[in-house]
N, C-alpha and C positions, 0 to 999 in steps of 0.2 A: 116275571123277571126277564130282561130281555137281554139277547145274545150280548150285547155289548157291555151291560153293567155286569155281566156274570164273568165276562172276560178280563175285566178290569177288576175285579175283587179276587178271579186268579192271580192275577198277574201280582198285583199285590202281597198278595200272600205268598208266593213263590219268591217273589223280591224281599219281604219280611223274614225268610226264611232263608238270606243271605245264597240264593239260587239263581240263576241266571232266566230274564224272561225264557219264553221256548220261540222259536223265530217263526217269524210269519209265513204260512200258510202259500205257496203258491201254487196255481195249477198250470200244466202247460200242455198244449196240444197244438196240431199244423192247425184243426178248424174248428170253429165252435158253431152248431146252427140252432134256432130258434125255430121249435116247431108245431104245427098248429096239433091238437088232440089226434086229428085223423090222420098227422104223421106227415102233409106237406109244408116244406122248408120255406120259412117266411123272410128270413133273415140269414146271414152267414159273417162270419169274422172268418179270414183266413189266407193260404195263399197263393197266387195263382198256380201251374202249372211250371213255371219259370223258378220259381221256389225264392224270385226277389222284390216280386210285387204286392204288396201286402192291399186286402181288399176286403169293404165291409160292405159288403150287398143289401140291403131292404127291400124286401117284394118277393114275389112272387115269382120262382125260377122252372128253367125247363122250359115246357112248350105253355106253363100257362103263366109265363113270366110278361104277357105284354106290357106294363109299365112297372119302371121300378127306378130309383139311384143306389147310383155305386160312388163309394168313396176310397180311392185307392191311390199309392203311395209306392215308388217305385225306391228301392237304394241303391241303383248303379244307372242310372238315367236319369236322374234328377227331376224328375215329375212326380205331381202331385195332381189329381183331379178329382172336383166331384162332377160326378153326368148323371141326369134323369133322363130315361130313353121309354118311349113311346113304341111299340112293334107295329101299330095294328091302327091310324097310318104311322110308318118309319118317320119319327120326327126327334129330335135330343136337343138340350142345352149341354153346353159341357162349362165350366170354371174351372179353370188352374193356371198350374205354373210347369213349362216344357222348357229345358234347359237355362235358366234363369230370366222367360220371357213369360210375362203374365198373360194370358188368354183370356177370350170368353168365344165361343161358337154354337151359334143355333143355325139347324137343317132339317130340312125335312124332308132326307131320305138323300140314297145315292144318286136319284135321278131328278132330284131340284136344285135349287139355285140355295147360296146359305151366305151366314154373314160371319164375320169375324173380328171380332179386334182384338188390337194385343200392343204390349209396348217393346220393341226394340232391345237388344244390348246397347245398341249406341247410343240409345235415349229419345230414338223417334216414335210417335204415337201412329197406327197404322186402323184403319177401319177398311175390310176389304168385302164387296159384292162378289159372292164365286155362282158360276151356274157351270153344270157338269154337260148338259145338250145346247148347242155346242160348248167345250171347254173353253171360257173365257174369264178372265176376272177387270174387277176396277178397285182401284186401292186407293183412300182419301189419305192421304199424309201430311203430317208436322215433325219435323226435325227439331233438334234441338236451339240449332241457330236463329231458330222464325221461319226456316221458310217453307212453303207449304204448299198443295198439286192434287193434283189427282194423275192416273198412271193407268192404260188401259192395255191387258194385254189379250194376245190374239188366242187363238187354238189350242196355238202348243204352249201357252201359256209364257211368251217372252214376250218381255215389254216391247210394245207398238208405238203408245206415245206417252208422252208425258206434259204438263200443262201446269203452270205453277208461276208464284212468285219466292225470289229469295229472302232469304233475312232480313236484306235494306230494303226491300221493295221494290226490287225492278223484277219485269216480266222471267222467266224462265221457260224453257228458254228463252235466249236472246232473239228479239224480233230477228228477221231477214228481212233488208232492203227489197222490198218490191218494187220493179218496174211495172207503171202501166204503159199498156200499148194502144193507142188510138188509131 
């Protein structure tokens, strides 16, 4: 007889007997972890430290966590991401949503170079090259209006130049009149 038909021929019968079902069963806890026989934590539901980030880990945690995803869920900051992270070399993809702007970013590590894209509030689409030695980036962009560049910035990471067309198709910027000199 299995849990559920035994459940439903209670409930029936408590309902037959003009009784109210009994209410469903909840459990609650800050973490739930899944864990292997010899006792390490494979898995975890739960929440951070912040007590408003809620996070479901897969893998393998602590010092013998080198690869694992995390799927986690913020309610005062508006993010959402899942990330698979690599320790061992430092490498991640990360997918989500940070302030109502959808992301994707893969790196490998704090001391290489990574990529990015993401869409805009304004509705522009952005794909960006970042490298951390030296700090530089290049951003490929599409606006909403058409028009569209690339954007390279320096050290301190402020745009340097910019190279593009607009909406209707004319250069961006606007050519400058060169003189040549003979």
């Amino acid at each position: 007889l299995s849990t559920t038909s035994a459940s439903c021929r209670v409930s029936a019968a408590v309902a037959a007997m003009g009784q109210a079902a009994p209410p469903p069963m909840v459990i609650q806890a800050e973490k739930f972890e899944v864990v292997r026989s010899y006792g390490k934590v494979r898995a975890s539901l739960g929440l951070r430290d912040d007590q408003r980030t809620a996070v479901l880990w897969l893998g393998p945690q602590g010092k013998e966590g080198k690869t694992y995803v995390m799927i986690s869920a913020s309610e005062d900051k508006e993010m959402a991401y899942i990330t698979v992270v690599n320790k061992d070399p430092v490498a991640w993809a990360e997918f989500g949503i940070a302030l109502g702007k959808p992301t994707i970013e893969l790196s490998r590590g704090q001391e290489n170079a990574g990529l990015n894209a993401y869409l805009s509030k304004d509705g522009s689409a952005h794909l960006e090259l970042e490298s951390t030695k030296p700090e530089s980036k290049a951003d490929l962009f599409m606006s909403k209006d058409g028009s569209q560049g690339i954007a390279y910035s320096g050290r301190d990471l402020v745009r340097r130049a910019t190279f593009g067309v607009s909406g209707d198709g004319a250069p961006w910027p606007k050519p400058v009149n060169v003189v040549k000199i003979v």
